[in-house]
Biopython code that builds the backbone (N, CA, C, O; Angstrom):
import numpy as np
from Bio.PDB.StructureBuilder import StructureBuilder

atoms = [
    (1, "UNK", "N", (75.662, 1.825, 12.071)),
    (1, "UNK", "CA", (74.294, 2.040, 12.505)),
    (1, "UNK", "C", (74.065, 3.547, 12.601)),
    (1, "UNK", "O", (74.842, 4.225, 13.274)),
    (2, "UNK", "N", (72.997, 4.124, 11.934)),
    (2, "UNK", "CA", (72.730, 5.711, 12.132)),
    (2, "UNK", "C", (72.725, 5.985, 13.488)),
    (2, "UNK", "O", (72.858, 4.937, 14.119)),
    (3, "UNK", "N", (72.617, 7.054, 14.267)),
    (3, "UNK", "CA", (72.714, 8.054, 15.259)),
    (3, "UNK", "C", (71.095, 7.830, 16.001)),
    (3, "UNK", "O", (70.801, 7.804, 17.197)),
    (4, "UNK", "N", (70.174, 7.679, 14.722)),
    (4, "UNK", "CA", (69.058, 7.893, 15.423)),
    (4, "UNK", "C", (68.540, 6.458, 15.648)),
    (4, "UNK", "O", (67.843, 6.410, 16.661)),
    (5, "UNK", "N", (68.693, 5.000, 14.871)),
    (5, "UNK", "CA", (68.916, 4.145, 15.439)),
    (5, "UNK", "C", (69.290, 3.735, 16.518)),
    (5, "UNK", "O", (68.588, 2.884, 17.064)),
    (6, "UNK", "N", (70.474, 4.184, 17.160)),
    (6, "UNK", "CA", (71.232, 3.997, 18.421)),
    (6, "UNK", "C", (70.670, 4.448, 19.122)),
    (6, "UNK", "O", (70.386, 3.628, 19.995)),
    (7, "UNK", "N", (70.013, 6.000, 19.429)),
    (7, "UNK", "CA", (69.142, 6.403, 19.963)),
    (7, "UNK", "C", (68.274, 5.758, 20.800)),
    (7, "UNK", "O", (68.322, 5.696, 22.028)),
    (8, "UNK", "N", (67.284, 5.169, 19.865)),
    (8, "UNK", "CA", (66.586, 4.272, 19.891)),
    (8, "UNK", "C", (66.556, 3.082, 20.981)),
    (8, "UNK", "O", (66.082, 2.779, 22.076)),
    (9, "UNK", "N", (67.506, 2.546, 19.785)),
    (9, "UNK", "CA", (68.080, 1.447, 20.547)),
    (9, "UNK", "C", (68.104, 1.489, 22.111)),
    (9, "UNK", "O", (67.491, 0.694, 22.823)),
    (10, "UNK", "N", (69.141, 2.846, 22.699)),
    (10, "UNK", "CA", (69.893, 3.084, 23.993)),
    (10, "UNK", "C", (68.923, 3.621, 24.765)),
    (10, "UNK", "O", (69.153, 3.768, 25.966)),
    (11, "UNK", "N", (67.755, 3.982, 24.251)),
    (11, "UNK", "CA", (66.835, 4.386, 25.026)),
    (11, "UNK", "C", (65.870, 3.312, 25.644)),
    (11, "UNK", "O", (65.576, 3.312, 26.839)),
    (12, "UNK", "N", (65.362, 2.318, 24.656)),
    (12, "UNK", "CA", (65.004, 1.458, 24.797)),
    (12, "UNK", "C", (65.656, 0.565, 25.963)),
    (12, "UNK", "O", (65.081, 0.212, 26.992)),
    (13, "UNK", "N", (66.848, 0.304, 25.622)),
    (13, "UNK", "CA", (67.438, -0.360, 27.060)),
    (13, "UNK", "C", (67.354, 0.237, 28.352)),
    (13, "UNK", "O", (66.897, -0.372, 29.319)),
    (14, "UNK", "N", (67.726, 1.262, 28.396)),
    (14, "UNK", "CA", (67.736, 2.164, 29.766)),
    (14, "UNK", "C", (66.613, 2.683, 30.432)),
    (14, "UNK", "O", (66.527, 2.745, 31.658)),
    (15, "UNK", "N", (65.392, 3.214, 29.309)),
    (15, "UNK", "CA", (64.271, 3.544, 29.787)),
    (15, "UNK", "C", (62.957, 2.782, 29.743)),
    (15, "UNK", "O", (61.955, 3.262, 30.273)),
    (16, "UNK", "N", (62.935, 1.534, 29.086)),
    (16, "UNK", "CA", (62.100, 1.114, 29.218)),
    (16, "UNK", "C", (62.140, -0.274, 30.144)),
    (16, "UNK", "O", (61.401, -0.487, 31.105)),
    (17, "UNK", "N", (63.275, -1.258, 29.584)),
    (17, "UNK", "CA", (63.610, -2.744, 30.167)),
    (17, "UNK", "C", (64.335, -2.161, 31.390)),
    (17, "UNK", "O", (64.299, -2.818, 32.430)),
    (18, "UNK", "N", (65.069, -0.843, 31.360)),
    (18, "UNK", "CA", (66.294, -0.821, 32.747)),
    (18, "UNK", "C", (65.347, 0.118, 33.837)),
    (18, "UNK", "O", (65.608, 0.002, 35.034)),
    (19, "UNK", "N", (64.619, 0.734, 33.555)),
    (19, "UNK", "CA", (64.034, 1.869, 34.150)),
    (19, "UNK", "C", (63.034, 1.179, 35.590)),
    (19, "UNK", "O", (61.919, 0.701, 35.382)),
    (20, "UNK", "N", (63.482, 1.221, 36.617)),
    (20, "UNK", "CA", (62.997, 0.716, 38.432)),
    (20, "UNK", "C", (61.396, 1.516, 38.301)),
    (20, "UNK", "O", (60.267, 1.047, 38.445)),
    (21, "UNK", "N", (61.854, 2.878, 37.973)),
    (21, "UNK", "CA", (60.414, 3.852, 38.500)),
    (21, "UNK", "C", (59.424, 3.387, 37.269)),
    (21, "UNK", "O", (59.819, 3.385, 36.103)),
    (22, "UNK", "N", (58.251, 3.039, 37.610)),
    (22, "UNK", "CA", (57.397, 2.836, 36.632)),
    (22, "UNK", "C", (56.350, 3.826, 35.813)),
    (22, "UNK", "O", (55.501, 3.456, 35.003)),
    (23, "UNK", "N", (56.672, 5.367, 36.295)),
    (23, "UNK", "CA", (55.927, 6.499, 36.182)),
    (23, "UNK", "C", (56.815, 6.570, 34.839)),
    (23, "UNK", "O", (56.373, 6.185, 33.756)),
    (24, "UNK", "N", (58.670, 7.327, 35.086)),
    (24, "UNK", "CA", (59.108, 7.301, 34.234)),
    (24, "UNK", "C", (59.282, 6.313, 33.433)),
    (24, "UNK", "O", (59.617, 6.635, 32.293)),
    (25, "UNK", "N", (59.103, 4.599, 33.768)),
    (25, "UNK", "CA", (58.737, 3.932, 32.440)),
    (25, "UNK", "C", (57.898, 3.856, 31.369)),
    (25, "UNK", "O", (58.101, 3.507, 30.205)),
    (26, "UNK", "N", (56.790, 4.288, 32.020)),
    (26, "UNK", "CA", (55.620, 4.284, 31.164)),
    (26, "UNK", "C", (55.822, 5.561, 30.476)),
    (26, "UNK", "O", (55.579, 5.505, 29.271)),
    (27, "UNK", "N", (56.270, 6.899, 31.006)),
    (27, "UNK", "CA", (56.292, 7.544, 30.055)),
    (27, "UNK", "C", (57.479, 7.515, 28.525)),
    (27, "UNK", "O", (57.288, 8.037, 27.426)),
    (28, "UNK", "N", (58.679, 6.704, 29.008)),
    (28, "UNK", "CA", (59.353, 6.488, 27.906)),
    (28, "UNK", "C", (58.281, 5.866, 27.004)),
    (28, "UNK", "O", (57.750, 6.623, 26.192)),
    (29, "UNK", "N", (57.878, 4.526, 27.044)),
    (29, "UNK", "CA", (56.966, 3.642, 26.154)),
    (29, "UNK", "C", (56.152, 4.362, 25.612)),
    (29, "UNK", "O", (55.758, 4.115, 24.473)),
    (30, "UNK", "N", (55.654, 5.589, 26.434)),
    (30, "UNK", "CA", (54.742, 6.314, 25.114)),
    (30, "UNK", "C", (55.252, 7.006, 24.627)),
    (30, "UNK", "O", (54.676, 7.389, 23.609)),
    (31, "UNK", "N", (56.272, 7.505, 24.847)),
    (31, "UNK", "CA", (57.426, 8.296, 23.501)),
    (31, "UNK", "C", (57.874, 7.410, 22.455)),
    (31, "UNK", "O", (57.880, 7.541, 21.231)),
    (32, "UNK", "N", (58.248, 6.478, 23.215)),
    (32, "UNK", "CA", (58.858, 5.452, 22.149)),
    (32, "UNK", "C", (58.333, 4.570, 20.965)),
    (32, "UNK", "O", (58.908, 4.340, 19.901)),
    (33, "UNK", "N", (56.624, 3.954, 21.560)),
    (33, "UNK", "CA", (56.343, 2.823, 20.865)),
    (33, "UNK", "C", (55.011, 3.516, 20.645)),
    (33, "UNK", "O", (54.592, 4.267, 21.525)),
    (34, "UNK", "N", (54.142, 3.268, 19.249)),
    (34, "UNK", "CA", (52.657, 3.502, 18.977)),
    (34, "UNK", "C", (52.102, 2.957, 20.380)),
    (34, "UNK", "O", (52.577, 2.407, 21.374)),
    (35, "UNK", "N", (50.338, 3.576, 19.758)),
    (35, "UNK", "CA", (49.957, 3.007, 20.632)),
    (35, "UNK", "C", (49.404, 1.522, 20.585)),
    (35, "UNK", "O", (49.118, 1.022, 21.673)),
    (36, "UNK", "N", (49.199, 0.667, 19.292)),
    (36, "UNK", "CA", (49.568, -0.123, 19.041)),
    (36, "UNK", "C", (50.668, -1.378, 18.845)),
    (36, "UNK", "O", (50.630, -2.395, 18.152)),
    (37, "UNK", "N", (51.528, -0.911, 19.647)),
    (37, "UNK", "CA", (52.972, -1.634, 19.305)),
    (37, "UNK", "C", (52.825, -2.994, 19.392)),
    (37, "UNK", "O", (52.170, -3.467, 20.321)),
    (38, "UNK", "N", (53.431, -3.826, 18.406)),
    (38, "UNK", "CA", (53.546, -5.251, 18.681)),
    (38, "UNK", "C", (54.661, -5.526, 19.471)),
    (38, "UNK", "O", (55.409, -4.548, 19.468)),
    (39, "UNK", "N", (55.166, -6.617, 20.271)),
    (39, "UNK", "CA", (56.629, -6.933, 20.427)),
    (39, "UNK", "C", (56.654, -8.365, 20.971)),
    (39, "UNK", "O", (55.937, -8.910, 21.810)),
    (40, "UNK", "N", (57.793, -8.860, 20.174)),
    (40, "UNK", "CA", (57.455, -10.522, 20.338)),
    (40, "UNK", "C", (58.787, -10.670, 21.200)),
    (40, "UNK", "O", (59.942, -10.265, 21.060)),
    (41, "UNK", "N", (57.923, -11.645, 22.422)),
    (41, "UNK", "CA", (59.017, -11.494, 23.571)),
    (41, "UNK", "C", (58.818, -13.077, 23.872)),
    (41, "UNK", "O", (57.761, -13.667, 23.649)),
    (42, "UNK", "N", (60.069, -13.723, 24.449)),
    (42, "UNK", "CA", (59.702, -15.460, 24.284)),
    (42, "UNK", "C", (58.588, -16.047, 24.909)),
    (42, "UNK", "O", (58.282, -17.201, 24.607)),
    (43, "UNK", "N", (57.831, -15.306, 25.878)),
    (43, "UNK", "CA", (56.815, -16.037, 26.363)),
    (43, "UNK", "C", (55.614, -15.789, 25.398)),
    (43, "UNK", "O", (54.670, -16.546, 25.621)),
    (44, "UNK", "N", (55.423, -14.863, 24.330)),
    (44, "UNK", "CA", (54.465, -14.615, 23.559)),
    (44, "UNK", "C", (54.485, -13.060, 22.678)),
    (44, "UNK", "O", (55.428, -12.418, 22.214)),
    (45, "UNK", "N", (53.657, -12.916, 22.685)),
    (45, "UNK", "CA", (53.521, -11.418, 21.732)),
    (45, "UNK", "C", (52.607, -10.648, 22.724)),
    (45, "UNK", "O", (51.641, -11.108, 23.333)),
    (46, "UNK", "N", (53.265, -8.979, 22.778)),
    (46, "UNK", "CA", (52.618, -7.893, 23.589)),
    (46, "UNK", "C", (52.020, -7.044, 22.378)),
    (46, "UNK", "O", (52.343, -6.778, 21.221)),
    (47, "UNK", "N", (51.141, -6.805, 23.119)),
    (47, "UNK", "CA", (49.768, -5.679, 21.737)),
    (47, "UNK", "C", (50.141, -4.188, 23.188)),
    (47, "UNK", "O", (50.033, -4.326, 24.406)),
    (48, "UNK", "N", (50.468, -3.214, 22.594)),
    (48, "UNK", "CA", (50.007, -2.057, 23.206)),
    (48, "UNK", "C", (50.815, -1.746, 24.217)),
    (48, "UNK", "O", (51.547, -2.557, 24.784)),
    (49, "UNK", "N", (50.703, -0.393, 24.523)),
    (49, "UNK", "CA", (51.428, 0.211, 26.310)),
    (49, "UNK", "C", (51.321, -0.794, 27.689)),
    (49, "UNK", "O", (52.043, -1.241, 28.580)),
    (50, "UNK", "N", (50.066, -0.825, 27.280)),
    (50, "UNK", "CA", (49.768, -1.956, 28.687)),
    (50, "UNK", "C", (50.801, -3.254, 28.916)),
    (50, "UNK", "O", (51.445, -3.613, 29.901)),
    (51, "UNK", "N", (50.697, -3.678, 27.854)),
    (51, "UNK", "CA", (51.230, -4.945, 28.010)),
    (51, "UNK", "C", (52.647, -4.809, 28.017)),
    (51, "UNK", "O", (53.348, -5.212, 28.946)),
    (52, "UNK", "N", (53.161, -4.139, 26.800)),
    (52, "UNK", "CA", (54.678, -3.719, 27.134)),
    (52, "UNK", "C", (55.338, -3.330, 28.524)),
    (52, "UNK", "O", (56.346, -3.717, 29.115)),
    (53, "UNK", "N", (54.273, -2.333, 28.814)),
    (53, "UNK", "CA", (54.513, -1.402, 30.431)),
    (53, "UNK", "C", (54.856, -2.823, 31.337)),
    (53, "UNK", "O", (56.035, -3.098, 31.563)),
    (54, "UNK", "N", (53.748, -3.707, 31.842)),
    (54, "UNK", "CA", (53.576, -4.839, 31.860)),
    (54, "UNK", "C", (54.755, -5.651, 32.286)),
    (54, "UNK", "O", (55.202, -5.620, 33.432)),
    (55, "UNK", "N", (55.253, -6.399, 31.289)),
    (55, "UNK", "CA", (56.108, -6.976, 30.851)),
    (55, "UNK", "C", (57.394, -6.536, 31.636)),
    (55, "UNK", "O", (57.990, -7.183, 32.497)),
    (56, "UNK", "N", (57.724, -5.128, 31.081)),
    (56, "UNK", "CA", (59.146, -4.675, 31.236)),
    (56, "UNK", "C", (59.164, -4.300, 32.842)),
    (56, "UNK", "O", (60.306, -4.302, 33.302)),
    (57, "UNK", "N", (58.144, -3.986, 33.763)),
    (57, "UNK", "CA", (58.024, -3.818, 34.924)),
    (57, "UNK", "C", (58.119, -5.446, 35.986)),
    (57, "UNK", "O", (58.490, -5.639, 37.144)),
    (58, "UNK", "N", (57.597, -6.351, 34.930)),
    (58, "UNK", "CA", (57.685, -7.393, 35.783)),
    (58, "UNK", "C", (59.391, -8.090, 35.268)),
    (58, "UNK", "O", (59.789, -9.030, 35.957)),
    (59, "UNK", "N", (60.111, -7.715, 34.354)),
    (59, "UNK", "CA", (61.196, -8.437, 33.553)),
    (59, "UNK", "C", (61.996, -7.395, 35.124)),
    (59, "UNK", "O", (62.357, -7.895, 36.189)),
    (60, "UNK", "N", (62.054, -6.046, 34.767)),
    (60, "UNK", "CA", (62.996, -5.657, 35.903)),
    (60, "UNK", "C", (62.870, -5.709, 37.316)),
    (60, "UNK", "O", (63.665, -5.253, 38.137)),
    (61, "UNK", "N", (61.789, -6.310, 37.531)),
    (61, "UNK", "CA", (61.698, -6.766, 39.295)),
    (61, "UNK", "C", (62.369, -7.958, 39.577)),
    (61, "UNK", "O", (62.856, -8.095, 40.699)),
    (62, "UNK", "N", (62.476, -8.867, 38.720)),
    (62, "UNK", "CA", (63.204, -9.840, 38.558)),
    (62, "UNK", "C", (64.638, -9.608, 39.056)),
    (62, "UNK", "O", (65.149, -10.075, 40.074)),
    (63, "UNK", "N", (65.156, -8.841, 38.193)),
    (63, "UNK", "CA", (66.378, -8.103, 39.080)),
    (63, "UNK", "C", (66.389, -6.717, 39.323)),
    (63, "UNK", "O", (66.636, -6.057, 38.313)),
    (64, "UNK", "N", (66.148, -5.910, 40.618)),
    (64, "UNK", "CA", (65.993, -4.811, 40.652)),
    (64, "UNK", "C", (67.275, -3.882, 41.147)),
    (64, "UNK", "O", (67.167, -2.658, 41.216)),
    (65, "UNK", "N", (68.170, -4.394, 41.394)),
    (65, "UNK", "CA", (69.969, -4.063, 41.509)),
    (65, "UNK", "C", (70.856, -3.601, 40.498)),
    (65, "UNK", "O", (71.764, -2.769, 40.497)),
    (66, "UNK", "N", (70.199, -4.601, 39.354)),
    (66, "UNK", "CA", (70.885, -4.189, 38.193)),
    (66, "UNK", "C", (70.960, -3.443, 37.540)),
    (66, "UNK", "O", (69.805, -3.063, 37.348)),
    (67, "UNK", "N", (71.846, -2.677, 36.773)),
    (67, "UNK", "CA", (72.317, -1.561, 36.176)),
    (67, "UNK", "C", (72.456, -2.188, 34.209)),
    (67, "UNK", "O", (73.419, -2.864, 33.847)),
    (68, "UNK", "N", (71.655, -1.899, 33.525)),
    (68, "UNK", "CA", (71.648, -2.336, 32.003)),
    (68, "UNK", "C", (72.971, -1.039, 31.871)),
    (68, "UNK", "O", (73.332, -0.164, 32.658)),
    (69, "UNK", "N", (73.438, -1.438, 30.469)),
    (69, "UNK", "CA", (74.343, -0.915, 29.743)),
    (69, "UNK", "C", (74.595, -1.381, 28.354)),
    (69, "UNK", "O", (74.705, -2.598, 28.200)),
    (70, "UNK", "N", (74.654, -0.950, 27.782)),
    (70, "UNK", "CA", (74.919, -1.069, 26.085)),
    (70, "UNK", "C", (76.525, -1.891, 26.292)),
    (70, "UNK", "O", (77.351, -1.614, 27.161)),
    (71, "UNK", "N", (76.676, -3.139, 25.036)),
    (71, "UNK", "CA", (77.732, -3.683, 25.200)),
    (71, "UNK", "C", (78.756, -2.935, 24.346)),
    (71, "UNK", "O", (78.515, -2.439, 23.246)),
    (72, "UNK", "N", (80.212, -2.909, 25.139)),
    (72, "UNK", "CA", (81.315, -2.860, 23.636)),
    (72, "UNK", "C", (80.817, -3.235, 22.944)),
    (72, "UNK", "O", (79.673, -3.681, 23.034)),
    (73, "UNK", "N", (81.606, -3.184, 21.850)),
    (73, "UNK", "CA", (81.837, -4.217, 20.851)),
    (73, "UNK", "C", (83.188, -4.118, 20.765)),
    (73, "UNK", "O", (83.801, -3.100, 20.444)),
    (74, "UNK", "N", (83.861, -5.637, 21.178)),
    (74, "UNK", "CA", (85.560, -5.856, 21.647)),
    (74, "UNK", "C", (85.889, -7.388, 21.506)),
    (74, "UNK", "O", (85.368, -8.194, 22.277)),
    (75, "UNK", "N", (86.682, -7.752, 20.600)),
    (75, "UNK", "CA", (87.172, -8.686, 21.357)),
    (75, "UNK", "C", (87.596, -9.420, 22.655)),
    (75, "UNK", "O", (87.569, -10.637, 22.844)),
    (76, "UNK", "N", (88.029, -8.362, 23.593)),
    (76, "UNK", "CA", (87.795, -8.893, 24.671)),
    (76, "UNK", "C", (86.407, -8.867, 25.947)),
    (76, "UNK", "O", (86.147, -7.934, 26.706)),
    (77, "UNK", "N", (85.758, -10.088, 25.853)),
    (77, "UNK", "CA", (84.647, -9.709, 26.348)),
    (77, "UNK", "C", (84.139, -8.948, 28.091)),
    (77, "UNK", "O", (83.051, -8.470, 28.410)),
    (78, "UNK", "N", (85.562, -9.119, 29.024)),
    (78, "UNK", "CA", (85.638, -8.373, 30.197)),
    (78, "UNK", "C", (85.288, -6.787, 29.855)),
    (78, "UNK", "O", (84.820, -6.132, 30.786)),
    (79, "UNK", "N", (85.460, -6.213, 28.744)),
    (79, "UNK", "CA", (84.952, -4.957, 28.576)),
    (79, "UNK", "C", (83.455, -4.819, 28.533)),
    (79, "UNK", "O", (82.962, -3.863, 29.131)),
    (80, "UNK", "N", (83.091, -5.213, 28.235)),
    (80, "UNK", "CA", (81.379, -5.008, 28.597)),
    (80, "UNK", "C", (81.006, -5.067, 29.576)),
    (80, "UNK", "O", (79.786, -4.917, 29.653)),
    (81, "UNK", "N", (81.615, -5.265, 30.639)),
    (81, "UNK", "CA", (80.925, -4.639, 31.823)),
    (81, "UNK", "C", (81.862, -3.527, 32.119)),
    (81, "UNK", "O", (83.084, -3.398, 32.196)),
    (82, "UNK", "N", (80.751, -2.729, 32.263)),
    (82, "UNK", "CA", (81.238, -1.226, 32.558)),
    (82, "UNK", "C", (80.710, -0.715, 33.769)),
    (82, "UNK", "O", (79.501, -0.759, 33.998)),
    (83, "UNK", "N", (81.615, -0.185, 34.640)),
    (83, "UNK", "CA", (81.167, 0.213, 35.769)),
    (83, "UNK", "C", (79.996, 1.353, 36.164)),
    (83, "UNK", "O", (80.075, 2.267, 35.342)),
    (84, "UNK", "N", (79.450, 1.481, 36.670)),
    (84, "UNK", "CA", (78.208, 2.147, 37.086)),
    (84, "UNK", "C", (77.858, 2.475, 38.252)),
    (84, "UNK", "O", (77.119, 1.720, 38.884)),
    (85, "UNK", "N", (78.268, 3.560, 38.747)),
    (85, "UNK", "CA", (77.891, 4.030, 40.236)),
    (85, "UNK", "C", (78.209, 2.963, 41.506)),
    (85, "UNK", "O", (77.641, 3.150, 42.581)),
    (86, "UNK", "N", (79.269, 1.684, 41.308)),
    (86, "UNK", "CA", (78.654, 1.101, 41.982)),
    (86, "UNK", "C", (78.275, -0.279, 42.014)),
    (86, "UNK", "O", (78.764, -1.259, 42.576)),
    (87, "UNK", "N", (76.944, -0.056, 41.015)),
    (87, "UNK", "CA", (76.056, -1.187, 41.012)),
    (87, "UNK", "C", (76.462, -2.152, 39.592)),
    (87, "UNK", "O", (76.783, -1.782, 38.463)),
    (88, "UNK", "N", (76.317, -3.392, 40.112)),
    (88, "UNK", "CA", (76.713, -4.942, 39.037)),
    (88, "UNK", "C", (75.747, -4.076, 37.681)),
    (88, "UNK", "O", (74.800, -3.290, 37.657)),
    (89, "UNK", "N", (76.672, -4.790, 36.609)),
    (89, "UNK", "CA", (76.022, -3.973, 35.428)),
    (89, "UNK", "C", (75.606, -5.509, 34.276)),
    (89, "UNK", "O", (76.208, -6.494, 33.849)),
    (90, "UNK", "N", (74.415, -4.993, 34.185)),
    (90, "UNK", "CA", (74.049, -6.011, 32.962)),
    (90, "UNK", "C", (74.225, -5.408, 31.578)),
    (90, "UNK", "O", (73.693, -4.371, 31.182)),
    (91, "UNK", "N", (75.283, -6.429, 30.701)),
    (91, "UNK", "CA", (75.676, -5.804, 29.695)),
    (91, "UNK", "C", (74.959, -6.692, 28.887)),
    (91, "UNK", "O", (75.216, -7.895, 28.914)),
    (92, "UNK", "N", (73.802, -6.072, 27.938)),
    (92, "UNK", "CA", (72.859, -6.880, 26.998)),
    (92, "UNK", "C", (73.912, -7.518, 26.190)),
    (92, "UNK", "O", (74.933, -6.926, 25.841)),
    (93, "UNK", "N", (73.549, -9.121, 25.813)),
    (93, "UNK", "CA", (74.418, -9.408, 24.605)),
    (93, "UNK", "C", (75.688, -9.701, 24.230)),
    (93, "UNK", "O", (76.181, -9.986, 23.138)),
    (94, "UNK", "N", (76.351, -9.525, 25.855)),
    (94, "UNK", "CA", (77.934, -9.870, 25.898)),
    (94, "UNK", "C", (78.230, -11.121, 26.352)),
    (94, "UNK", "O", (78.629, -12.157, 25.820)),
    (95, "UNK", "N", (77.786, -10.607, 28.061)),
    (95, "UNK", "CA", (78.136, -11.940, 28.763)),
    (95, "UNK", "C", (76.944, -12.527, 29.705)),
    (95, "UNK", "O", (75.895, -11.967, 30.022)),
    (96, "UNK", "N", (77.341, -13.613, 30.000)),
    (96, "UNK", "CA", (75.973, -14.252, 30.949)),
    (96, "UNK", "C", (75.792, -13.208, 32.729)),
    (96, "UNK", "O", (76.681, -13.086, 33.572)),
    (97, "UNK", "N", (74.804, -12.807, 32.772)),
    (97, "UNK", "CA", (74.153, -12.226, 33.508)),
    (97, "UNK", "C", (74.953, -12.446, 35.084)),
    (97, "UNK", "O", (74.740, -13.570, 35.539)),
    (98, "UNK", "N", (75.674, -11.712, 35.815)),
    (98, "UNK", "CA", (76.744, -11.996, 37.012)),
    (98, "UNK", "C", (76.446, -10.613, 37.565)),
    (98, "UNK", "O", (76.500, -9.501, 37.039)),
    (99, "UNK", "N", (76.033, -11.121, 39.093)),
    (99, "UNK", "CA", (75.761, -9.816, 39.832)),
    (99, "UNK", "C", (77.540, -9.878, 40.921)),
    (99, "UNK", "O", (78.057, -10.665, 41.715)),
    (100, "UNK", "N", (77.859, -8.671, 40.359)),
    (100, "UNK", "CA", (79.325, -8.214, 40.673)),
    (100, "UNK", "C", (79.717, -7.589, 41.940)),
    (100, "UNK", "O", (80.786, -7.249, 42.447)),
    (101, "UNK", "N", (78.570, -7.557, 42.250)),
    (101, "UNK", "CA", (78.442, -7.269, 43.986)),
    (101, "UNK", "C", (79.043, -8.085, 45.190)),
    (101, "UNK", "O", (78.839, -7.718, 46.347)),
]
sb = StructureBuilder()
sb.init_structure("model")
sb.init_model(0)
sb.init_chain("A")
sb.init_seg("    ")
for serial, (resi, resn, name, xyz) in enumerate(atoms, 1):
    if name == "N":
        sb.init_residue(resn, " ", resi, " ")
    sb.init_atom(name, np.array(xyz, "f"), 0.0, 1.0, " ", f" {name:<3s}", serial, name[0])
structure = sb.get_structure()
């Protein structure tokens, strides 16, 4: 995967879906996404900042403890959670969601 892909990618997790403060969320989303952005999320499709902003503010209140993190990639799947200050870490894509607290 290119550099600026990952980028992307890692930003996206951390600053937009992981990000508590909603000042600095919203300002990632407008770095990140047009102002048009589509994004198809299972309850439906988001048009725009608003709705994205939206979305990702109400997805992380849901759990507001949690710490996102980019997964290994390992055969063994106990590596994806990676420690963090602390706080239970949600590793996108590895394992089922366990607050480690």
């Amino acid at each position: 995967m290119s550099e600026r892909i990952h980028e992307l990618l890692l930003r996206n997790l951390l600053e937009v879906f992981g990000e508590g403060d909603s000042a600095k969320r919203r300002s990632a989303i407008e770095e990140l996404y047009t102002d048009d952005c589509v994004v198809y999320v299972p309850p439906g499709i988001l048009v725009g900042h608003d709705a994205l902003d939206k979305f990702a503010g109400d997805l992380r209140a849901t759990h507001p403890h949690f710490a996102y993190a980019p997964p290994r990639f390992s055969p063994s799947p106990p590596q994806c959670w990676l420690p963090n200050m602390g706080l239970p870490v949600l590793a996108a894509g590895c394992l089922p969601i366990r607050d480690w607290t």
